[in-house]
BALOBA-1460 file (C-alpha; in Angstrom, 3 decimals):
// residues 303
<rec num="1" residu="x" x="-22.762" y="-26.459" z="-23.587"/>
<rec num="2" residu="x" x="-21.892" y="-22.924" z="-24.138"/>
<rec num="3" residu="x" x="-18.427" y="-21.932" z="-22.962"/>
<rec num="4" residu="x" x="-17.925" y="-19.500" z="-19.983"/>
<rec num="5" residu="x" x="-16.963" y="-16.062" z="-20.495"/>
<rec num="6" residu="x" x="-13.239" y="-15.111" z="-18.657"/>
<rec num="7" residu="x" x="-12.865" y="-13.293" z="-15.873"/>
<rec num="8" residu="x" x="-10.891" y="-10.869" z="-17.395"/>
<rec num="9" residu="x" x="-13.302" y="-7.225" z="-15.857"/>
<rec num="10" residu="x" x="-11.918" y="-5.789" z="-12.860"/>
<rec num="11" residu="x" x="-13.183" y="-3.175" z="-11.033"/>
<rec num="12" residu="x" x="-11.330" y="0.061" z="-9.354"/>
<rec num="13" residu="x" x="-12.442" y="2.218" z="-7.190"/>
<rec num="14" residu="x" x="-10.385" y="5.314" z="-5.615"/>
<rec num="15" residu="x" x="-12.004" y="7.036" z="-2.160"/>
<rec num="16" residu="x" x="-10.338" y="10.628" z="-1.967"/>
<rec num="17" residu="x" x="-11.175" y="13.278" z="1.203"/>
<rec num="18" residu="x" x="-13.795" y="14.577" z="-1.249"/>
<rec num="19" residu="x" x="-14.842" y="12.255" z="-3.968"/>
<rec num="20" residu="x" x="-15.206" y="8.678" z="-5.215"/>
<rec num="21" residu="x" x="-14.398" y="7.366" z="-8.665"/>
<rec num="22" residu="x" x="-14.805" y="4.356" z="-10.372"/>
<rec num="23" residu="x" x="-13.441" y="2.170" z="-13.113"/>
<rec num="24" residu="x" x="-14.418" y="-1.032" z="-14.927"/>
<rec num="25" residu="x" x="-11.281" y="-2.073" z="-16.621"/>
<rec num="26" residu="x" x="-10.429" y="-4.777" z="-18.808"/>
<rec num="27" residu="x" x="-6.487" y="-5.183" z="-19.612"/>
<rec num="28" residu="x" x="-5.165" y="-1.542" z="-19.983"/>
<rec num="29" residu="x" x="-8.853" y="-0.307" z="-21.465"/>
<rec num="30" residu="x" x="-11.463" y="1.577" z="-18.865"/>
<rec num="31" residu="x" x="-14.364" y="-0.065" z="-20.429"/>
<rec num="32" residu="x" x="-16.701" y="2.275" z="-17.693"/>
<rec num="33" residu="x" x="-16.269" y="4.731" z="-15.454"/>
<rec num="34" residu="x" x="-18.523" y="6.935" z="-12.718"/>
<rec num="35" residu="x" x="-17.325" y="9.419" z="-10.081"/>
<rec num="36" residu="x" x="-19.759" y="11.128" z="-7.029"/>
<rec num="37" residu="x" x="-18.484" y="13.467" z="-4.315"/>
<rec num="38" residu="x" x="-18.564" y="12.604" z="-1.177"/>
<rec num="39" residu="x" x="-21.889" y="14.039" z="0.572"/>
<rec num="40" residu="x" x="-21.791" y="14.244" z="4.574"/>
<rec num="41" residu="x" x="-23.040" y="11.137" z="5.211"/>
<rec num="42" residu="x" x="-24.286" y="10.349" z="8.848"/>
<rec num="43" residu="x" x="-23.595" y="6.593" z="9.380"/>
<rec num="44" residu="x" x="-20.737" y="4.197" z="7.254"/>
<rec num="45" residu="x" x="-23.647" y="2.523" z="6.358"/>
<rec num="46" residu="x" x="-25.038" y="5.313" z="4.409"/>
<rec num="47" residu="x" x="-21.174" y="5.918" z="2.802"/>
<rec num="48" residu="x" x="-21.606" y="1.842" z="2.127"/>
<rec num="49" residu="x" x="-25.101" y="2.193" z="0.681"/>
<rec num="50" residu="x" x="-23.881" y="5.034" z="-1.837"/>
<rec num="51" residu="x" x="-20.877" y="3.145" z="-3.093"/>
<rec num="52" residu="x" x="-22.257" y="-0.442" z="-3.553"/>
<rec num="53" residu="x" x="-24.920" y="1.823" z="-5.642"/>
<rec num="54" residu="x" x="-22.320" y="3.258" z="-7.382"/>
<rec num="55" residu="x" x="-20.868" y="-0.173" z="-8.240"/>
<rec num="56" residu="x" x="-23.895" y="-1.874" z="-9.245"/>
<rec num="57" residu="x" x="-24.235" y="0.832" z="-11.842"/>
<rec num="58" residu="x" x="-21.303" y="0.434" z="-13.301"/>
<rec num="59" residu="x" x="-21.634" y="-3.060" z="-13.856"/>
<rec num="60" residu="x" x="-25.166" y="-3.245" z="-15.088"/>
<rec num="61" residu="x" x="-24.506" y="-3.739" z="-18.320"/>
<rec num="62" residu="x" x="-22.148" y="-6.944" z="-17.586"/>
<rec num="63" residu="x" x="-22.243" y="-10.449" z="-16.416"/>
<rec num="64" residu="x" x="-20.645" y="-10.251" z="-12.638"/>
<rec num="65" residu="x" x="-19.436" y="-13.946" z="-13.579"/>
<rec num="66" residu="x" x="-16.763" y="-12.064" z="-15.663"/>
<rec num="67" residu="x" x="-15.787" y="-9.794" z="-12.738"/>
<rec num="68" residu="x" x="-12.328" y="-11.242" z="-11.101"/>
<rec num="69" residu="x" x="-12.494" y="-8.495" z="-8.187"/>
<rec num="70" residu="x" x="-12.763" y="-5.118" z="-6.687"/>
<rec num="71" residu="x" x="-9.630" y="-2.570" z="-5.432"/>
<rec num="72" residu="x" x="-10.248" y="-0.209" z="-3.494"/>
<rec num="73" residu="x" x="-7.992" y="2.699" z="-3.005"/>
<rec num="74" residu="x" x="-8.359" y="4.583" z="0.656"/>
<rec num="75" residu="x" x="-7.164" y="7.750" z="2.030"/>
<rec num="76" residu="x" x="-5.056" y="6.809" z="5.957"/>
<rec num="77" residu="x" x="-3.034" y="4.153" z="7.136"/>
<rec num="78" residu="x" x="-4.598" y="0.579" z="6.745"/>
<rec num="79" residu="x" x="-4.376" y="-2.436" z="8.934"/>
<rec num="80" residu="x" x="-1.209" y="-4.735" z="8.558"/>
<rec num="81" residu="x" x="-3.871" y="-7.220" z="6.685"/>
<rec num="82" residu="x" x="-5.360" y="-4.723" z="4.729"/>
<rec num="83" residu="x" x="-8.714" y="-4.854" z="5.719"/>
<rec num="84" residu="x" x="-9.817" y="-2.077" z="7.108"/>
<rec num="85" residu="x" x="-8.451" y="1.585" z="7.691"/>
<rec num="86" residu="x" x="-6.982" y="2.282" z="10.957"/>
<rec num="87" residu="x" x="-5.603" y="6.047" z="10.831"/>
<rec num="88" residu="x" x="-8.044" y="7.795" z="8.346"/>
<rec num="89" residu="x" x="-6.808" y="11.928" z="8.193"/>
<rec num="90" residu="x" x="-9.303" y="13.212" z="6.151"/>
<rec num="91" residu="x" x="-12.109" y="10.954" z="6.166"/>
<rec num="92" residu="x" x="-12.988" y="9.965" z="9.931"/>
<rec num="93" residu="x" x="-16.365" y="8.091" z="8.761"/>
<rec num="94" residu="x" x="-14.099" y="5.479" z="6.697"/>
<rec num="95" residu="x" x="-12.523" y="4.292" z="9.989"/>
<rec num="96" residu="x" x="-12.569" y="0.104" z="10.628"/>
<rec num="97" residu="x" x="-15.016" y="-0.600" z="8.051"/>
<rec num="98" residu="x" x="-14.899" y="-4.034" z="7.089"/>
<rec num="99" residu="x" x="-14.818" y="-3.380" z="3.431"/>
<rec num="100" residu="x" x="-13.712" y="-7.116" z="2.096"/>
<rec num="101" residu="x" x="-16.371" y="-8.586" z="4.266"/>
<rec num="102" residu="x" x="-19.036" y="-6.172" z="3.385"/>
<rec num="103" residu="x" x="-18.733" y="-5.800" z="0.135"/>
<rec num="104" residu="x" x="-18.445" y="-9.407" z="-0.212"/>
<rec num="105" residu="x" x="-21.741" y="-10.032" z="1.127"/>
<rec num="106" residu="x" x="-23.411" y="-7.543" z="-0.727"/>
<rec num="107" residu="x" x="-22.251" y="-7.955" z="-3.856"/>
<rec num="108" residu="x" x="-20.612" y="-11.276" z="-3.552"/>
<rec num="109" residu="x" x="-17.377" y="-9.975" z="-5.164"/>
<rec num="110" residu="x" x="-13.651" y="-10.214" z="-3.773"/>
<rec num="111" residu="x" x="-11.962" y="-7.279" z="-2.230"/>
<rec num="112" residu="x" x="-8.440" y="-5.665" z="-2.082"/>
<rec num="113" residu="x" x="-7.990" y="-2.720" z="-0.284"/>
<rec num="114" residu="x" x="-4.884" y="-0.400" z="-0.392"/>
<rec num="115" residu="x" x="-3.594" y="2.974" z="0.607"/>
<rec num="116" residu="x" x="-4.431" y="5.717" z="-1.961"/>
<rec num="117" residu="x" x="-1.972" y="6.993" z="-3.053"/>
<rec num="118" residu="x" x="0.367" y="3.516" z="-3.218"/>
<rec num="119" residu="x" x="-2.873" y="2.326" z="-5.480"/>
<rec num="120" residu="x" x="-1.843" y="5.831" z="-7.724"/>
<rec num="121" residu="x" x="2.005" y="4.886" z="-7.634"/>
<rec num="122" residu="x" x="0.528" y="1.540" z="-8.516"/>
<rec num="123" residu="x" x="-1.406" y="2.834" z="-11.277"/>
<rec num="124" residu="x" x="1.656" y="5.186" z="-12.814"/>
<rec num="125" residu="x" x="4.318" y="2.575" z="-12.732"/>
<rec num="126" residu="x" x="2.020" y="0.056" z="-14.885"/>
<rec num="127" residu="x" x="0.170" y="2.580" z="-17.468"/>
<rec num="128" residu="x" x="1.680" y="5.872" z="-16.618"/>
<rec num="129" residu="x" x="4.350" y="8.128" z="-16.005"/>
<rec num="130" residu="x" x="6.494" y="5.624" z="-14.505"/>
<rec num="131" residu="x" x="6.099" y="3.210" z="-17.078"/>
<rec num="132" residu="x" x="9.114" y="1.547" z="-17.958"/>
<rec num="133" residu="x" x="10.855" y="3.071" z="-14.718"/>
<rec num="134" residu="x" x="12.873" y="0.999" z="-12.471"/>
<rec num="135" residu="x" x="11.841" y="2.741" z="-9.199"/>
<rec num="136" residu="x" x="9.470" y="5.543" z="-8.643"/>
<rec num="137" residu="x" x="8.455" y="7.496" z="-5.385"/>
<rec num="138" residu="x" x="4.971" y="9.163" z="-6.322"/>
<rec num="139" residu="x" x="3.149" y="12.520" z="-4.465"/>
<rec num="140" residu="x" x="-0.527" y="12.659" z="-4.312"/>
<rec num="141" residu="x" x="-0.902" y="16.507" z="-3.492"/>
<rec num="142" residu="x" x="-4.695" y="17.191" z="-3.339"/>
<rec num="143" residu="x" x="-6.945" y="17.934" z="0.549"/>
<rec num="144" residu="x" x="-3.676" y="16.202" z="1.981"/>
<rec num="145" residu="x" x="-0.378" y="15.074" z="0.114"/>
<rec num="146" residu="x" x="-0.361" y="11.041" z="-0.207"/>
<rec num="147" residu="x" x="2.697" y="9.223" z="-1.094"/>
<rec num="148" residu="x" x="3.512" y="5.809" z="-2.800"/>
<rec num="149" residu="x" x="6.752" y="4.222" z="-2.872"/>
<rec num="150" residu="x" x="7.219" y="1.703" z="-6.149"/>
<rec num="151" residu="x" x="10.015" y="-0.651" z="-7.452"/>
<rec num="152" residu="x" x="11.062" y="-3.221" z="-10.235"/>
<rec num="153" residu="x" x="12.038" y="-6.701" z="-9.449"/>
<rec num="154" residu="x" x="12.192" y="-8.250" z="-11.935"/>
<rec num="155" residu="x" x="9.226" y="-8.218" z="-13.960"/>
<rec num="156" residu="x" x="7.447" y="-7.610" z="-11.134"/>
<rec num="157" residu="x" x="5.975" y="-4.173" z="-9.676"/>
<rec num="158" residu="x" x="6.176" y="-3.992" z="-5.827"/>
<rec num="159" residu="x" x="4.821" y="-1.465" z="-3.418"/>
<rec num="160" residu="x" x="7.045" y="-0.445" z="-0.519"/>
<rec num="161" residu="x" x="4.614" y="-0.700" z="2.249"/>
<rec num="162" residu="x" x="6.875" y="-0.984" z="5.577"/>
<rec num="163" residu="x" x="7.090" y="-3.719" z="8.351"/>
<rec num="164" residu="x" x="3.926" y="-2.755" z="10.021"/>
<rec num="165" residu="x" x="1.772" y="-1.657" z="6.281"/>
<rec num="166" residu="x" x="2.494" y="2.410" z="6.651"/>
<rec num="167" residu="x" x="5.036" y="3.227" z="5.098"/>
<rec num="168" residu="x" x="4.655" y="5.805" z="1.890"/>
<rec num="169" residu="x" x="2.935" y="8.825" z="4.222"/>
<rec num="170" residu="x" x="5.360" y="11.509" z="2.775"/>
<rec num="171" residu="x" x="2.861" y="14.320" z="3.177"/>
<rec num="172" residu="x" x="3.593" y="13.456" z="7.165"/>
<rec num="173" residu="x" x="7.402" y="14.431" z="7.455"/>
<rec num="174" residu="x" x="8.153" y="17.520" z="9.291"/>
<rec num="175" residu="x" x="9.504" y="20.446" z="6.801"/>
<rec num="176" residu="x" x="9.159" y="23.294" z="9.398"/>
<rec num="177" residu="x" x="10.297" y="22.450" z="13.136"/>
<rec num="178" residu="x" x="8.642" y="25.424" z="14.120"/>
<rec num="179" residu="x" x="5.012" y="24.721" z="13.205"/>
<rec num="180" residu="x" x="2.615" y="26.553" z="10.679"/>
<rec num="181" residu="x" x="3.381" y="29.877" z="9.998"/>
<rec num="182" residu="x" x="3.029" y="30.706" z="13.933"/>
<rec num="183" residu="x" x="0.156" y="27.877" z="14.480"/>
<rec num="184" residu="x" x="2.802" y="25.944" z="16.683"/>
<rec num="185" residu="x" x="-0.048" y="23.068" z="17.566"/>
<rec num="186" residu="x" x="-0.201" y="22.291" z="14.202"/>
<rec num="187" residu="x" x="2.556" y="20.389" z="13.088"/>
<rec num="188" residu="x" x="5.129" y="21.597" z="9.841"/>
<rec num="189" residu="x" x="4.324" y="18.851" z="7.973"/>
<rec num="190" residu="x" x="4.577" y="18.909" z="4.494"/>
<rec num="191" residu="x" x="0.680" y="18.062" z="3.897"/>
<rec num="192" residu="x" x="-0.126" y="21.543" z="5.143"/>
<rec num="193" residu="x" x="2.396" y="23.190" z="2.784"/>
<rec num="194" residu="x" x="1.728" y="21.647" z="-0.303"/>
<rec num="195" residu="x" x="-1.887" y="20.859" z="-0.578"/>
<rec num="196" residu="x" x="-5.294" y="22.546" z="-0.750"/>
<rec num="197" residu="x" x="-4.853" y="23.427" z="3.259"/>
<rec num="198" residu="x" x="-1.790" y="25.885" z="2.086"/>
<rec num="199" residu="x" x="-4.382" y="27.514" z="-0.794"/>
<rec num="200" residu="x" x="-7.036" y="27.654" z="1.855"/>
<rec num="201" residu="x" x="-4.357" y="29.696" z="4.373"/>
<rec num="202" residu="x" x="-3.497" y="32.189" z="1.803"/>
<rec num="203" residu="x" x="-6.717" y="32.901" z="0.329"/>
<rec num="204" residu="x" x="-10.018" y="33.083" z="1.659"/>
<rec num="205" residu="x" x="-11.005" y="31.987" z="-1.799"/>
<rec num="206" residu="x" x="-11.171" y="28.170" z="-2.641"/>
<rec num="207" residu="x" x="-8.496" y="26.545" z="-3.784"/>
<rec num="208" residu="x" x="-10.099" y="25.626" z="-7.155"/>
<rec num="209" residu="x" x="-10.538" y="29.582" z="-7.768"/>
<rec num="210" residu="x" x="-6.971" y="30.337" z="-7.042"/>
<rec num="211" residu="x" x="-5.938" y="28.037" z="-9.382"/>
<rec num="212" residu="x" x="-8.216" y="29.322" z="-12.052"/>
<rec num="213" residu="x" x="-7.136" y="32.857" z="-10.929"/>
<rec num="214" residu="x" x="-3.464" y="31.644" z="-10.726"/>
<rec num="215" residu="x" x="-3.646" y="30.127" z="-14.996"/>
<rec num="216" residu="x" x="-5.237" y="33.005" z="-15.735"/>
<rec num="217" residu="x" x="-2.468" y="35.136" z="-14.734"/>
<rec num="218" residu="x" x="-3.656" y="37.122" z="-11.291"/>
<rec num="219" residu="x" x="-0.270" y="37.744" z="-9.361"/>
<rec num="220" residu="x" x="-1.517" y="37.227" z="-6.070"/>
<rec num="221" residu="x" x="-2.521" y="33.690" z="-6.822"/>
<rec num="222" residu="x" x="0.490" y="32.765" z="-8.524"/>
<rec num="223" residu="x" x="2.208" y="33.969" z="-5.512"/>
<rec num="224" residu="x" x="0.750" y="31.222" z="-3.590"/>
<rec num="225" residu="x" x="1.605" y="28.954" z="-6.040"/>
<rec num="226" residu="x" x="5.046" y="29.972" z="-6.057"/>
<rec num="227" residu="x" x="5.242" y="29.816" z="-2.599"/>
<rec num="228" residu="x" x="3.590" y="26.063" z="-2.681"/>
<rec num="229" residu="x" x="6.262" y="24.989" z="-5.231"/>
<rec num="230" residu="x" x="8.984" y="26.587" z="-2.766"/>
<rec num="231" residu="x" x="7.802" y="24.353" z="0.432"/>
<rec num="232" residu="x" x="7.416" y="21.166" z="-2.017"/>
<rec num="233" residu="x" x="10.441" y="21.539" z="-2.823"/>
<rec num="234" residu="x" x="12.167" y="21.054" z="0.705"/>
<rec num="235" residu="x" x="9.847" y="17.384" z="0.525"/>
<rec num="236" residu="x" x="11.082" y="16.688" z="-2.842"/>
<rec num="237" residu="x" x="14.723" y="16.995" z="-2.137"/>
<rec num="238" residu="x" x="13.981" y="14.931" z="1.237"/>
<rec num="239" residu="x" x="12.619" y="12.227" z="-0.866"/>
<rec num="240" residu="x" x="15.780" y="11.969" z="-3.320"/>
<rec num="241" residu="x" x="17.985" y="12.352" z="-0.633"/>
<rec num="242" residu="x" x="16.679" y="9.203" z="1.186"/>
<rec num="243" residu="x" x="15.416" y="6.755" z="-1.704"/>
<rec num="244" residu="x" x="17.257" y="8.208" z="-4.747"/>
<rec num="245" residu="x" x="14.369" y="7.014" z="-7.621"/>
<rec num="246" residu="x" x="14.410" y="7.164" z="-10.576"/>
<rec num="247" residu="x" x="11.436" y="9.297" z="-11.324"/>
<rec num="248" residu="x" x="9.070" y="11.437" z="-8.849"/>
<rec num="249" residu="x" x="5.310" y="11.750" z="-10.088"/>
<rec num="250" residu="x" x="3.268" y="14.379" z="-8.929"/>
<rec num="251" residu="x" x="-0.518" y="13.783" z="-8.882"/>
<rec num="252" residu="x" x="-3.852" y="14.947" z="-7.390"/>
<rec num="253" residu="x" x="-5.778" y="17.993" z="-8.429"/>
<rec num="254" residu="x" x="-3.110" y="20.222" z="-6.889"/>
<rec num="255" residu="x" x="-0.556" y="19.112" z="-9.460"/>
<rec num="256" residu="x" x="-3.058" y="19.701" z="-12.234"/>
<rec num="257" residu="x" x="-1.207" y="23.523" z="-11.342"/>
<rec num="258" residu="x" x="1.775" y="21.602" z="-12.312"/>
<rec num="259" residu="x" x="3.650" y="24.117" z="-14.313"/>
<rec num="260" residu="x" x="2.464" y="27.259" z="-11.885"/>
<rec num="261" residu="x" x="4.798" y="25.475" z="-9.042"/>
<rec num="262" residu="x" x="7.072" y="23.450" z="-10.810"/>
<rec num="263" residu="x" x="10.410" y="26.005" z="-11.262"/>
<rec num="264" residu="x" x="10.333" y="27.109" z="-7.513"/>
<rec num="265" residu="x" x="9.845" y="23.285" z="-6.744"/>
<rec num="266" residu="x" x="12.911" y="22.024" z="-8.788"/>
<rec num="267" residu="x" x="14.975" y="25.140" z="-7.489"/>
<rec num="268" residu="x" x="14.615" y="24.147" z="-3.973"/>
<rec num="269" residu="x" x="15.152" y="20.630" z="-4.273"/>
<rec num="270" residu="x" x="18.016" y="21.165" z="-6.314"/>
<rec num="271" residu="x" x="19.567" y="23.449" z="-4.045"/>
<rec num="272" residu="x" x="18.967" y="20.753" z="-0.973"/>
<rec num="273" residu="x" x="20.387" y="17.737" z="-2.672"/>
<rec num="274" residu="x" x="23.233" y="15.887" z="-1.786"/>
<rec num="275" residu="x" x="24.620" y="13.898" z="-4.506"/>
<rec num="276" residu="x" x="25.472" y="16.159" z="-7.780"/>
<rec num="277" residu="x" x="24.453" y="13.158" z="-9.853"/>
<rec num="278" residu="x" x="20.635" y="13.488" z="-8.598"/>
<rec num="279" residu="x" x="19.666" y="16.861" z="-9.062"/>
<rec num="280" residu="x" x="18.158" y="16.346" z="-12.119"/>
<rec num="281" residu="x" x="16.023" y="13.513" z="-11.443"/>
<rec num="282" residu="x" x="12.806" y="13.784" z="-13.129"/>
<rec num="283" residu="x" x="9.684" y="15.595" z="-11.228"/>
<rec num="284" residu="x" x="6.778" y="14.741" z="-13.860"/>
<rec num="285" residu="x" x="2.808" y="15.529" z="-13.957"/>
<rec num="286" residu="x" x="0.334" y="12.013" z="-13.355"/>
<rec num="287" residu="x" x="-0.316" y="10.909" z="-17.247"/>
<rec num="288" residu="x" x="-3.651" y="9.613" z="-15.747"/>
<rec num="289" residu="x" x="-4.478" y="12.232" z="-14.291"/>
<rec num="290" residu="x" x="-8.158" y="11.569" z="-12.036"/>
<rec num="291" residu="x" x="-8.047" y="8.031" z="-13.158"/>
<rec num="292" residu="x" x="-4.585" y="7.251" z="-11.623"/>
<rec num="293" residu="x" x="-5.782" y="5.676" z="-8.207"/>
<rec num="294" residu="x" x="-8.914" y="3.413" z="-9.359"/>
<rec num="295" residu="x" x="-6.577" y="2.112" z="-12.271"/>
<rec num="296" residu="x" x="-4.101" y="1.132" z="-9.417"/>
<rec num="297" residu="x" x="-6.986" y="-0.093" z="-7.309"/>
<rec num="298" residu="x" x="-7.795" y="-2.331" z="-10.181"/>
<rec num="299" residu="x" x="-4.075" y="-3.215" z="-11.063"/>
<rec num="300" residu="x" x="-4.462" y="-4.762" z="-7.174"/>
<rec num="301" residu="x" x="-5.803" y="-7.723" z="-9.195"/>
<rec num="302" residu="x" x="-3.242" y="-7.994" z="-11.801"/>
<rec num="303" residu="x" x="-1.012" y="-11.138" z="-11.398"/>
């Protein structure tokens, strides 16, 4: 009788407001990996059809009796259970799917779903910047700005998630009681100041040109940039002032313009800090850059 492989393959996946990637992992090593962006698709069950695609593809060339599970990292606020997303901001067609239950019974696979950006803080703490950090409050600054709140106890790596599963949406508290730049129904949260929907008010250009423009020198875009860095800042220092971590980690493929924002960023969170001793906590750039949430999404697994 032949012995049976190990279920040692896991499988992450990380849904963002405008693409999907994918991981197989086994241990620390991404064995395979696939990414699509995110069509406009008319029905969830289109969206499903895609992704369970997308899985089966990056599986082919293994024995599904080796895979332990599937994470799944999703953009909103999930249900207390963690089943299904309840407040989606950027990706209304996402809203109370059953994902455990559906992916289940089409691929016959076990499901864990989590926030986004926790799955990224997830990811970072085990493999990445916050490796070998006792606490760790991680930004996901990309269509919106995610956040993930992360400990040590122990040996064990725990998500902050709050009494009712929300806790962690940073890009949600108010850095401007006065609205957006004169758009008084839209509220001064920090999402619209330090993600792509800043870039997108201050250039009619898209955001991935202004930061091309921005690296390459053009003063107008590294205006905005500036100006990003100066608003994150006011978020930064809001987040040190109320959970004191060790380590922030900036992620997202805003922060890939890490060192366009990063000195008007530190200035004003400096300059907004209470306790002399935490001014210089570290602000560092995601070491896994694009692969940060579906490597936490897979970590869901870990033991």
């Amino acid at each position: 009788m032949k012995n049976k492989k190990p279920q040692n393959l896991i499988i992450g996946i990380d849904i963002g407001g405008t693409k999907v990637k994918l991981v197989l992992m086994r241990g620390s090593k991404v064995l395979e990996e696939d990414r699509y962006l995110l069509k406009s698709f008319k029905t969830p069950r289109q969206f499903l059809a895609t992704l369970v695609a997308h899985i089966e593809m990056l599986i082919k060339d293994y024995s599904k009796y080796r895979i332990k599970g599937i994470g799944i990292g999703l953009p909103g606020v999930l249900s207390i259970d963690r089943r299904k997303v309840i407040v989606p901001p950027n990706l209304s067609i996402i809203k109370n799917i059953d994902f455990i239950k559906i992916l289940k019974s089409s691929l016959n696979l076990p499901v864990r779903l989590e926030n986004d950006a926790n799955a990224m803080a997830l990811g970072e703490m085990i493999w990445g910047a916050g490796q070998g950090r006792e606490s760790m409050v991680l930004l996901s600054l990309g269509t919106g700005v995610g956040g993930g709140i992360i400990y040590r106890r122990g040996r064990k790596v725990q998500l902050l998630t709050g009494h009712q599963g929300a806790a962690g949406e940073l890009g949600h508290m108010i850095i401007n009681f006065n609205g957006v730049e004169g758009r008084s129904r839209l509220k001064g949260e920090l999402e619209q100041y330090a993600s792509a929907k800043f870039i997108r008010r201050r250039s009619s250009k898209h955001p991935l040109v202004v930061q091309q423009e921005a690296l390459a020198g053009q003063k107008t875009a590294l205006k905005i940039y500036e100006d990003l860095g100066y608003y994150l800042g006011f978020g930064l220092a809001n987040i040190v002032n109320i959970f004191d971590p060790e380590v922030i980690v900036l992620s997202g493929g805003i922060s890939e313009a890490y060192k366009l924002f990063i000195k008007s960023a530190r200035q004003t969170m400096r300059d907004n800090i209470l306790s002399p001793k935490s001014i210089n906590i570290p602000v560092l750039k995601s070491k896994l850059k694009d692969r940060a949430g579906a490597m936490g999404a897979a970590a869901l697994w870990l033991e």
